[in-house]
DRENROLO-95615 format. One line per 2 residues: number of its first residue (from 0); for each residue x, z, y of C-alpha. Coordinates in nm, 4 decimals, decimal comma, padded with zeros to 6 digits. Example, Ala and Ser with C-alpha at 12.3 -4.5 7.8 and 13.67 -1.06 7.14 Angstrom:
BEGIN
0> 01,2300 00,7800 -00,4500; 01,3670 00,7140 -00,1060
! end
This chain:
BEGIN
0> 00,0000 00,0000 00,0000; 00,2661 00,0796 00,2314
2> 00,6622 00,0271 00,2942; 00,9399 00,1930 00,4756
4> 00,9481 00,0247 00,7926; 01,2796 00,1505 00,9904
6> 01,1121 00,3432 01,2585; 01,1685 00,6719 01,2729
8> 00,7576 00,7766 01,4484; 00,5864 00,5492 01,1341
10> 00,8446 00,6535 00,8549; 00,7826 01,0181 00,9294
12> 00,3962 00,9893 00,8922; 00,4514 00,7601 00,5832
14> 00,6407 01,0419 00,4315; 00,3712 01,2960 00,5275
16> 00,0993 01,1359 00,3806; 00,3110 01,0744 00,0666
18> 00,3316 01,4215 00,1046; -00,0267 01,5388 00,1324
20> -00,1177 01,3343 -00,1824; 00,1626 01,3883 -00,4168
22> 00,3021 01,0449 -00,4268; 00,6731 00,9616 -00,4195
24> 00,6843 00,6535 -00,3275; 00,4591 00,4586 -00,0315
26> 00,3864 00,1679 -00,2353; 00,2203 00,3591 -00,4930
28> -00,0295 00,4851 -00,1984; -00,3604 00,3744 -00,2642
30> -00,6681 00,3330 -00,0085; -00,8273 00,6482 -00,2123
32> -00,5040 00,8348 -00,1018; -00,5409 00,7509 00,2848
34> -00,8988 00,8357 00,2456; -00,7541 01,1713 00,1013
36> -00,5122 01,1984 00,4051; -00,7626 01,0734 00,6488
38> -01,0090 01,3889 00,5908; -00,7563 01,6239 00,5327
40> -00,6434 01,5192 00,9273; -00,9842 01,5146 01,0271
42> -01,0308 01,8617 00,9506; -00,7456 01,9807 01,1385
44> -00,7033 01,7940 01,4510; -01,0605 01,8361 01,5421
46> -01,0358 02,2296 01,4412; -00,9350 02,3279 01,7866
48> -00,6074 02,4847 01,5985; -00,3659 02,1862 01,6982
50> -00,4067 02,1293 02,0540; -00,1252 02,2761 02,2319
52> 00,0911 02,1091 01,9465; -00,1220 01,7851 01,9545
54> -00,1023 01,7313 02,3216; 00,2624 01,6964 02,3696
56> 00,2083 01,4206 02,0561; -00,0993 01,2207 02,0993
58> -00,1796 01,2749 02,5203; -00,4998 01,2331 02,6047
60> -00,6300 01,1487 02,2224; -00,9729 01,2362 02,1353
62> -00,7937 01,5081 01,9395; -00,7413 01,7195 02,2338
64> -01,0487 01,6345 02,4171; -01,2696 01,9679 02,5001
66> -01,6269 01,9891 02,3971; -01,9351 02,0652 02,2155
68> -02,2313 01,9364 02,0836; -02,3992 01,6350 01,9331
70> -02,2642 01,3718 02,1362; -01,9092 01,5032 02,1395
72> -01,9492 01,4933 01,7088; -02,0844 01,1406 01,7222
74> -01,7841 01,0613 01,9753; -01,4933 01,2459 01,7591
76> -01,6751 01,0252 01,4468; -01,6327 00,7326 01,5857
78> -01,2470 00,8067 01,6595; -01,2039 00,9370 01,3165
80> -01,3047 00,6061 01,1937; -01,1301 00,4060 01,3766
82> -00,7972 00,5644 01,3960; -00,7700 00,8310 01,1156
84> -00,9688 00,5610 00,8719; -00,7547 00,2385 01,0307
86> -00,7598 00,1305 00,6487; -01,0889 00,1199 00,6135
88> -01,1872 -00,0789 00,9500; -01,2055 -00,4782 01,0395
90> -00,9842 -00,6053 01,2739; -01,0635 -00,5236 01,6390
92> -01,1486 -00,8610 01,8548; -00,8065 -00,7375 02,0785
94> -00,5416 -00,7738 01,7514; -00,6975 -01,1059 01,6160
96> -00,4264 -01,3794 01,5202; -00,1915 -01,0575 01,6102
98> 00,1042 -00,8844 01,3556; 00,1959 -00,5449 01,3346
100> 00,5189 -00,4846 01,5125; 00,6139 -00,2496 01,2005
102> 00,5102 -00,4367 00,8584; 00,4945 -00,7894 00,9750
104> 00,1169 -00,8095 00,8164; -00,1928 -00,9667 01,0314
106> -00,2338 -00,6832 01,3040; -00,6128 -00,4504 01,3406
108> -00,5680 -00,2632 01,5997; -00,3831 -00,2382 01,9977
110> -00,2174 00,1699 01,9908; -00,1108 00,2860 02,3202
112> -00,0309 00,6978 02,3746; -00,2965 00,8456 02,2236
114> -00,2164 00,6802 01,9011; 00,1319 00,7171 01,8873
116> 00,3699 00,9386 02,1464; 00,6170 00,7623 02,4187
118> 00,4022 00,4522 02,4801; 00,2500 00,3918 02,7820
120> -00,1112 00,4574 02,8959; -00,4384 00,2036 02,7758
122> -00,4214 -00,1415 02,9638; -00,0754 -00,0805 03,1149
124> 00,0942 -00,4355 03,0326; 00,4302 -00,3156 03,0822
126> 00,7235 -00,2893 02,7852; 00,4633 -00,4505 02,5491
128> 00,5088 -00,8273 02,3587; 00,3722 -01,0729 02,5456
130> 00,2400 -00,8489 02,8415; -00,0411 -00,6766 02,6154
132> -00,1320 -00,3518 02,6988; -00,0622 -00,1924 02,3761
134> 00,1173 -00,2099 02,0568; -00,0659 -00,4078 01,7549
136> -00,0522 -00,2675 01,4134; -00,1795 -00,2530 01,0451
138> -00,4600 00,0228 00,9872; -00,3010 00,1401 00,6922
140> 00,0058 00,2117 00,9319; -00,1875 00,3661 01,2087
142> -00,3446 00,6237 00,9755; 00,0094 00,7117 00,8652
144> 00,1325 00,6886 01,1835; -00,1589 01,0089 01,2399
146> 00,0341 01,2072 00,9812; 00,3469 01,2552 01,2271
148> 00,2461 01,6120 01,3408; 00,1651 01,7539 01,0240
150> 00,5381 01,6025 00,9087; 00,6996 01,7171 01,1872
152> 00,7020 02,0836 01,3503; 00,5927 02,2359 01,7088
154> 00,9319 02,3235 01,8077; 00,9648 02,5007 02,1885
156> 00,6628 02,2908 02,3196; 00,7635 01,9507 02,1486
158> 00,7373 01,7624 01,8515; 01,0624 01,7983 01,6159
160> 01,1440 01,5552 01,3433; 01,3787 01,3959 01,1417
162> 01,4512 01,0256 00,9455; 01,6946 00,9225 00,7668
164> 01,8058 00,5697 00,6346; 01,7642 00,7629 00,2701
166> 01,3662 00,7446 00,2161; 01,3917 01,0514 -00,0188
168> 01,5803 01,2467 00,2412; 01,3006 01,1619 00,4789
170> 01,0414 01,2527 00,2375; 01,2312 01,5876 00,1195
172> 01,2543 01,7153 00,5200; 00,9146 01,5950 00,5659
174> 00,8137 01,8351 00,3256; 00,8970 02,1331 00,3660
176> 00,7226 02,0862 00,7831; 00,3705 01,9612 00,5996
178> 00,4169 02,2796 00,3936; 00,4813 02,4781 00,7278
180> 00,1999 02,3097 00,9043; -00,0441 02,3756 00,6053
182> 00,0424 02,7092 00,6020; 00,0183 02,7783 00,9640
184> -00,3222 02,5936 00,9579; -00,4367 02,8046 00,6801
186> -00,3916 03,1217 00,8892; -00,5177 02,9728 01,2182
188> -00,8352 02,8053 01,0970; -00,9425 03,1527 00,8855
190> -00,8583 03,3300 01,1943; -00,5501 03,4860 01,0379
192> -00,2714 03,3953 01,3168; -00,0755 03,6762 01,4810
194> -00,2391 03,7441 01,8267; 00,0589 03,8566 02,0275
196> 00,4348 03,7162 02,0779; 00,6191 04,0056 01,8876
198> 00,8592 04,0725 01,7030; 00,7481 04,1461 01,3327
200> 00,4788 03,8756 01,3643; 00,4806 03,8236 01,0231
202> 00,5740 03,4651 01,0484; 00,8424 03,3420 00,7923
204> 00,9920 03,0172 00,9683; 00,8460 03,0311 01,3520
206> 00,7204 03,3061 01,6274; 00,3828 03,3831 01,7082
208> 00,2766 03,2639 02,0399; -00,0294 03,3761 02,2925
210> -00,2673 03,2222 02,5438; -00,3296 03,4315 02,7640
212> -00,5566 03,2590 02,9755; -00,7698 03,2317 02,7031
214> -00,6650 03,5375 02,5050; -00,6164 03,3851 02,1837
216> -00,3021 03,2757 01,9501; -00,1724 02,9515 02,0355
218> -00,0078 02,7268 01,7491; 00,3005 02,8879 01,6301
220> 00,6317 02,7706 01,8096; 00,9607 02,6919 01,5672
222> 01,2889 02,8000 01,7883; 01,5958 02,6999 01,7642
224> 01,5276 02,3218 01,6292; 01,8653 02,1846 01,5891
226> 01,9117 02,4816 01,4113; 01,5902 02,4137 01,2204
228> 01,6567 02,1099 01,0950; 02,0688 02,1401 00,9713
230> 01,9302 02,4833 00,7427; 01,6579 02,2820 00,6289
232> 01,8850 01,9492 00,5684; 02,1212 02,2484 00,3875
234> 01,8390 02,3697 00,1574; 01,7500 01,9901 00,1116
236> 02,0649 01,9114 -00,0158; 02,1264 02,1957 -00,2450
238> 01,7830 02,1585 -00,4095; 01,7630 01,8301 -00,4450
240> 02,0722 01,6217 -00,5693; 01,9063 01,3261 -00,6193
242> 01,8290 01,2412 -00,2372; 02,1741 01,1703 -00,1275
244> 02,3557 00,8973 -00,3682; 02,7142 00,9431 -00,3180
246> 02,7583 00,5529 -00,3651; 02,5215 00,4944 -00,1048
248> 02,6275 00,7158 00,2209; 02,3263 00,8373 00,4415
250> 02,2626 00,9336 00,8137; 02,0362 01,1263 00,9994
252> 01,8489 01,0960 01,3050; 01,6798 01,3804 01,4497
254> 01,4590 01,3704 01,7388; 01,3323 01,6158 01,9935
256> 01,0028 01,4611 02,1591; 00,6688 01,5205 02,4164
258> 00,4499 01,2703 02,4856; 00,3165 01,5119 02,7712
260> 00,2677 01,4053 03,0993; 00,3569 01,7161 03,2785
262> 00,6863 01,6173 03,0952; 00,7971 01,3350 02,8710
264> 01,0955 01,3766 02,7307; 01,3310 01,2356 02,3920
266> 01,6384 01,4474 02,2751; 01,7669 01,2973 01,9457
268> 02,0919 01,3317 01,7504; 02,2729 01,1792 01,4942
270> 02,3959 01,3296 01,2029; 02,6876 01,1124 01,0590
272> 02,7138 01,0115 00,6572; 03,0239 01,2369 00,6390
274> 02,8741 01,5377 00,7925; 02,5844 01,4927 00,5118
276> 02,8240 01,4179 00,2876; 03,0303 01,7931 00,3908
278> 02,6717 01,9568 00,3663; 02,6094 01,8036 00,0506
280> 02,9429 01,8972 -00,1322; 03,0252 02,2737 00,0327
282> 02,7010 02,3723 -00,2242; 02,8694 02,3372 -00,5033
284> 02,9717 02,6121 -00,7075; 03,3430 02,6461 -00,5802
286> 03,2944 02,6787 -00,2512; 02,9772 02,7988 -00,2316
288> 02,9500 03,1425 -00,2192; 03,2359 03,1211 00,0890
290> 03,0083 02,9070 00,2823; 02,6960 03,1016 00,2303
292> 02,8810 03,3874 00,3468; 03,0142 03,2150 00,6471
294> 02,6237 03,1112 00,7555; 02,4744 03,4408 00,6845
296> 02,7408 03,5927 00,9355; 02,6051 03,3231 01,2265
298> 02,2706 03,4534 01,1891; 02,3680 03,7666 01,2340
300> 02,6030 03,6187 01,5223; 02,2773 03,4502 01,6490
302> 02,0884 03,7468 01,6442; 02,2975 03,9569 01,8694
304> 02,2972 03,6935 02,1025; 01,9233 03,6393 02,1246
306> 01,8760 04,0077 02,1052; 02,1384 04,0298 02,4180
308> 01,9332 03,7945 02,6550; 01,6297 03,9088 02,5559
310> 01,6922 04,2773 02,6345; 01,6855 04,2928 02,9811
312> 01,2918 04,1181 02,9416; 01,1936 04,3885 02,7255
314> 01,0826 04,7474 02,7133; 01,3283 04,9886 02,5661
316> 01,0872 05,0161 02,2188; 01,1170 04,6415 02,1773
318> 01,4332 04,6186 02,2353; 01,5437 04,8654 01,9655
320> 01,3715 04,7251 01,7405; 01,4839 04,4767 01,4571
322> 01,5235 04,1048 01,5958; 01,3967 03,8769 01,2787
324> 01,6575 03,6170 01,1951; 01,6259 03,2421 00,9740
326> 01,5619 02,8669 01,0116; 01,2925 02,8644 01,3096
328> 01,3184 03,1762 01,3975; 01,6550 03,2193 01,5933
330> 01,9374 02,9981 01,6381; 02,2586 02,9922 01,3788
332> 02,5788 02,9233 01,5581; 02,7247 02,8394 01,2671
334> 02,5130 02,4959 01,2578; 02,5270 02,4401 01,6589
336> 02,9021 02,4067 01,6302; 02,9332 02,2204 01,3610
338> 02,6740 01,9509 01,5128; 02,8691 01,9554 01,8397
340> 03,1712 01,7988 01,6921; 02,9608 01,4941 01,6609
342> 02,7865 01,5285 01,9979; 02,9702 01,2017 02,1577
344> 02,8767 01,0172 01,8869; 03,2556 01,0734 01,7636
346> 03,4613 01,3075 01,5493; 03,5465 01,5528 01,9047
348> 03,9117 01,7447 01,7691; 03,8593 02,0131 02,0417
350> 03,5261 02,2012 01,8957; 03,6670 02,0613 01,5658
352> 03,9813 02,3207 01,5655; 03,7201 02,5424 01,7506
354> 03,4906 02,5729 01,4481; 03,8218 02,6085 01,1949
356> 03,8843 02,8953 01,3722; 03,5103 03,0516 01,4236
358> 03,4420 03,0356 01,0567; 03,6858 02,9321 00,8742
360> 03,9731 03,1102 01,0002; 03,6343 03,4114 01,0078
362> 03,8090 03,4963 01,4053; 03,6355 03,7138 01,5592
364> 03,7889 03,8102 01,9411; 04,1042 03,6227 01,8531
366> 04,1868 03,8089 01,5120; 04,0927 03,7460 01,1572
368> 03,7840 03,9461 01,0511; 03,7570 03,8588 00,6694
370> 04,0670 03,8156 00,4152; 03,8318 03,7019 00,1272
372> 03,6469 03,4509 00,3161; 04,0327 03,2489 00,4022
374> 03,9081 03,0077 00,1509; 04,1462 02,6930 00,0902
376> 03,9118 02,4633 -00,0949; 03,6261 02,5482 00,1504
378> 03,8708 02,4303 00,4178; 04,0077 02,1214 00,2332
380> 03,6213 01,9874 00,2050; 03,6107 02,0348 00,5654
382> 03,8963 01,8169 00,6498; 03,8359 01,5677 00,4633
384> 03,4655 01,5205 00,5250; 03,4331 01,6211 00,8536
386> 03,7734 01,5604 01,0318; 03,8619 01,2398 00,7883
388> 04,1817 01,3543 00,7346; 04,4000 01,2332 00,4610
390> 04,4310 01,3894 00,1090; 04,8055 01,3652 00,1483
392> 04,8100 01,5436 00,4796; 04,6396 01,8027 00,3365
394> 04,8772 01,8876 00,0898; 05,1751 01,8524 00,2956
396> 05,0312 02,1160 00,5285; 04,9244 02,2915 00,2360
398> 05,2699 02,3220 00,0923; 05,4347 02,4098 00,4141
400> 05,2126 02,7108 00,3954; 05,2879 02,8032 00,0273
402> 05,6382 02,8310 00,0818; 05,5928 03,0430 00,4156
404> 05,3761 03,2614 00,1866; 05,6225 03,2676 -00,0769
406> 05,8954 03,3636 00,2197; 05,6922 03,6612 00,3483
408> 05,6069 03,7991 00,0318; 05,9294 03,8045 -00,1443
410> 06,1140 03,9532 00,1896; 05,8016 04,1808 00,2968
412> 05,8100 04,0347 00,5910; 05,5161 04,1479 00,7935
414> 05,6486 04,0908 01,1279; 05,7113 03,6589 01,0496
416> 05,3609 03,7120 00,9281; 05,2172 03,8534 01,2373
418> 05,4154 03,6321 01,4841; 05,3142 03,2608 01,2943
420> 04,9778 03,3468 01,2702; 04,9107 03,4398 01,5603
422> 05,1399 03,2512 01,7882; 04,9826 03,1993 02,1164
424> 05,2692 02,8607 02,2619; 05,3780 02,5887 01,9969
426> 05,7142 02,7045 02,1087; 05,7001 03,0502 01,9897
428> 05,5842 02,9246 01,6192; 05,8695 02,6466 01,6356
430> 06,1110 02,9489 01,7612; 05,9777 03,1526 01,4348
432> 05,9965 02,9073 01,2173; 06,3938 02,8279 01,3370
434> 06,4225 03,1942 01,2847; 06,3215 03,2059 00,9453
436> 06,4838 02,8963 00,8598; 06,8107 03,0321 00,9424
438> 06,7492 03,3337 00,7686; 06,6378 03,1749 00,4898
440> 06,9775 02,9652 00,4492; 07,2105 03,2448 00,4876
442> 07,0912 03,4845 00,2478; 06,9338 03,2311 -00,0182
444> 07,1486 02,9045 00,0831; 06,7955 02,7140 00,0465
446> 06,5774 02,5763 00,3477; 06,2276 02,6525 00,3843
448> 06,1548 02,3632 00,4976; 06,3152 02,0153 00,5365
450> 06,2893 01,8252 00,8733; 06,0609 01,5433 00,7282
452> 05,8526 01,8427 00,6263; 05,8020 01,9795 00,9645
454> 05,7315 01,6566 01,0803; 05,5016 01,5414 00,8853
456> 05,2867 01,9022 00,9280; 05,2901 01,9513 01,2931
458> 05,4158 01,6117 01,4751; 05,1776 01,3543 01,2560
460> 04,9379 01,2128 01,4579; 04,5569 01,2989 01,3276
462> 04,2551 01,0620 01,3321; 04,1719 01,2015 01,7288
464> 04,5505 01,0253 01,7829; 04,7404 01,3165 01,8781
466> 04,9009 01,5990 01,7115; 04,7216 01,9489 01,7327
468> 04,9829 02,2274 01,7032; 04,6886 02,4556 01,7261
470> 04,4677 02,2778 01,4129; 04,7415 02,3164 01,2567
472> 04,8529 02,6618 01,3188; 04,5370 02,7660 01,2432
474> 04,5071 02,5947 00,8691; 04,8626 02,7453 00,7868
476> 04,7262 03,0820 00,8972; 04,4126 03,0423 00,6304
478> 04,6484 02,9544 00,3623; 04,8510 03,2333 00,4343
480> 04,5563 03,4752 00,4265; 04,4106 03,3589 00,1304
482> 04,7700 03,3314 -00,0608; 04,8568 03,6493 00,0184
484> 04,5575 03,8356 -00,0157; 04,5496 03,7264 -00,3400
486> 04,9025 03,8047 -00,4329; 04,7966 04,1332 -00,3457
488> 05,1022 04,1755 -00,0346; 04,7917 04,1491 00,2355
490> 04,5361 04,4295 00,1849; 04,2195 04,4648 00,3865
492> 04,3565 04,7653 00,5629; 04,7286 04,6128 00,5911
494> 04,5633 04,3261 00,7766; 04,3655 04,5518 00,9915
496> 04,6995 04,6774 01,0849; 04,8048 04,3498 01,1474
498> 04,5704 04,2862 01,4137; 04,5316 04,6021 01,5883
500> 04,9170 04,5622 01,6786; 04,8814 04,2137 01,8143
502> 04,6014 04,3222 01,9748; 04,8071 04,6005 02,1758
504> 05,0752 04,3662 02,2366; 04,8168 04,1252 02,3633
506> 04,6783 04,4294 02,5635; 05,0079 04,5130 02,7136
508> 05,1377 04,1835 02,8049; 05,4415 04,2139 02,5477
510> 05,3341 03,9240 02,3350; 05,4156 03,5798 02,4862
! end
């Protein structure tokens, strides 16, 4: 019945509907299916439940018109069966001899706003084909194109969704937000939404929100959507193998949208094939457990900070009390950082080393916070997936590290330790390293390292085109860690130690 078309607006309804009748695949859809959809939509958007959400999607649709009464049932029938039940009408007389800009098949009906966000109002000719005033398309594709709320989510006012050139990653995002919206539509339509914007609402993946003009719960706002979207994409991933082929790489586009207009506006970003790809691997059972670790300490990071800027707004009770943390309901900066690296559009080396050091590295105020999460392999993923870096890079760096753990350990050299890792100037970890070269040579006649070596570690140009001392620095530090911690030579409480002297040094202004 229907096909993938490309766009991300038509795709996204597709998937819901596929959704909302248990079918797979669009071309299995059958009319009795969009009938199926078609009443199920019915029943909510003319509940009175969706309007602050359907507003900012479908302005000034029949959906969100106010009123009562006979004629205002006849009119909402008529609009149910025309756009909710495209499939089932004739062509109008204004898309005769017309195709649908999606599918390519003979066109029903003209769309403008109120049937599909971000288009201009009824009759206005401009950015149309052929100076029409409106868009033509298939009815089975209109009714679809209905199904965009309810597979998408009410996210800070706007509409929040997400398509990917993988038609089972689409469908697998889509969802989990039609089981969200079903949920949330259970509660309002029995009268069971939270009346108040608190904070034990009772709400698993949004916050309760209030009208208080007219003193009853609005639709449910999700928070954070970026952060929405790369924990769902996360859960995706892990749960579902099958909807990223690693033979066949796949992107994501995620868009931020209201059709209002007190306030149109599009925020969309793109989530690279690599970046899927990292997400996709980092589940597996080696590095797993380090990653979830590193995520549940951003909510918890994510928390504080919500909790911090909220404080001042609240009353002293509120503000002491627990602050309720997940996808939706507060914002992971784990998942913020790692999108920013692809902000530009680009691989961006400067919040790329940033993150390294946030969560890999586990900093936190410029020392290292967790010895067991120092995790190699986690790290190695990352480079490779994220920062493209070579496999043979890698190791290089990874077995200039092993011998400066091998150095420390057999000397007990805790002061080298402290001064490479947490060198401040690439000229104080070259002086150190000279240092220990020397040292090295006259008590073992052996070198630590050979020239090519250092080279080839800190001087090699990386796929940004320059050499960063600092990247680098960094990665040798969470080899060290992780070596020695598990040699047994750095303890918990030895690296505690550690840091609490460079942090007086630092303190003092001793430490270059």
């Amino acid at each position: 019945m229907l096909n993938w078309t490309g766009h991300a607006l038509v795709d996204v309804g597709i998937a819901a509907v596929c959704v909302m009748t248990d079918k797979e695949d669009p071309t299995k859809l059958t009319l009795e299916d969009l009938d199926a959809a078609a009443d199920e939509m019915e029943r909510y958007y003319f509940s009175g439940a969706l309007t602050s959400y359907l507003t900012c999607v479908f302005m000034n649709s029949e959906y969100v018109q106010p009123g009562t009464g006979a004629r205002k049932a006849e009119t909402r029938k008529r609009y149910a069966d025309r756009v909710l039940r495209a499939h089932r009408s004739n062509p109008e007389e204004s898309a005769k001899a017309e195709v649908c800009v999606f599918s390519g098949l003979p066109a029903t009906h003209r769309i403008h706003r109120g049937q599909m966000p971000l288009l201009t109002g009824e009759d206005v000719l401009n950015f149309f084909p052929a100076g029409a005033g409106g868009l033509f398309i298939a009815g089975p594709y209109l009714t679809a194109l209905q199904a965009l709320p309810l597979g998408g989510r009410r996210s800070e006012g706007k509409l929040l969704i997400a398509h990917s050139d993988s038609p089972a990653l689409t469908l697998a995002l889509a969802r989990n937000f039609v089981e969200d919206n079903r949920r949330l539509l259970g509660l309002a339509m029995s009268g069971g939404l939270p009346n108040r914007d608190g904070l034990d609402d009772g709400l698993p993946r949004e916050q309760a929100s209030w009208d208080a003009a007219k003193k009853r719960p609005k639709y449910p706002d999700a928070k954070s959507a970026f952060t929405l979207i790369a924990s769902d994409l996360l859960d995706v991933l892990e749960r579902r193998r099958d909807v990223c082929d690693s033979d066949t790489p796949a992107s994501l586009q995620i868009y931020w949208l209201s059709s209002s207009g007190q306030g149109p506006s599009l925020d969309f970003f793109s989530v690279p094939s690599n970046l899927i790809r990292f997400l996709n691997n980092v589940t597996q059972a080696s590095t797993n457990a380090a990653w979830r670790r590193v995520v549940a300490r951003g909510w918890i990071a994510g928390d504080t900070h919500q909790a911090t800027a909220a404080t001042a707004k609240r009353s002293a009770k509120k503000a002491a009390a627990p602050q309720l943390s997940g996808p939706g309901r507060s914002r992971n900066p784990v998942f913020v950082d790692l999108f920013s690296i692809f902000k530009g559009g680009f691989v961006d080396a400067q919040p790329a080393s940033r993150f390294i050091r946030r969560y890999l590295l586990s900093e936190l105020r410029g020392a290292i916070a967790h010895a067991e999460d120092c995790n190699w392999e986690l790290t190695d993923l990352f480079l490779k997936e994220v920062l493209i870096m070579s496999p043979e890079r890698i190791q290089r760096i990874r077995e200039f590290a092993d011998a400066l753990a091998a150095f420390i350990e057999k000397r007990n050299d805790a002061p080298f330790f402290q001064k490479i890792t947490f060198a401040r100037y690439p000229w104080i970890l070259r002086g150190e390293l000279v240092k220990a070269q020397r040292k090295q040579f006259l008590q073992a006649k052996d070198l630590l390292f050979a020239l090519d070596d250092y080279v080839e570690v800190f001087e090699a140009e990386d796929n940004s085109g320059a050499a960063n001392w600092s990247l680098v620095r960094d990665l040798i530090c969470i080899r060290l860690v992780e070596q020695l911690h598990k040699s047994g030579w750095l303890t918990p409480e030895k690296l505690k130690e550690e840091v609490a002297a460079v942090e007086e040094e630092q303190a003092t202004g001793t430490r270059g």
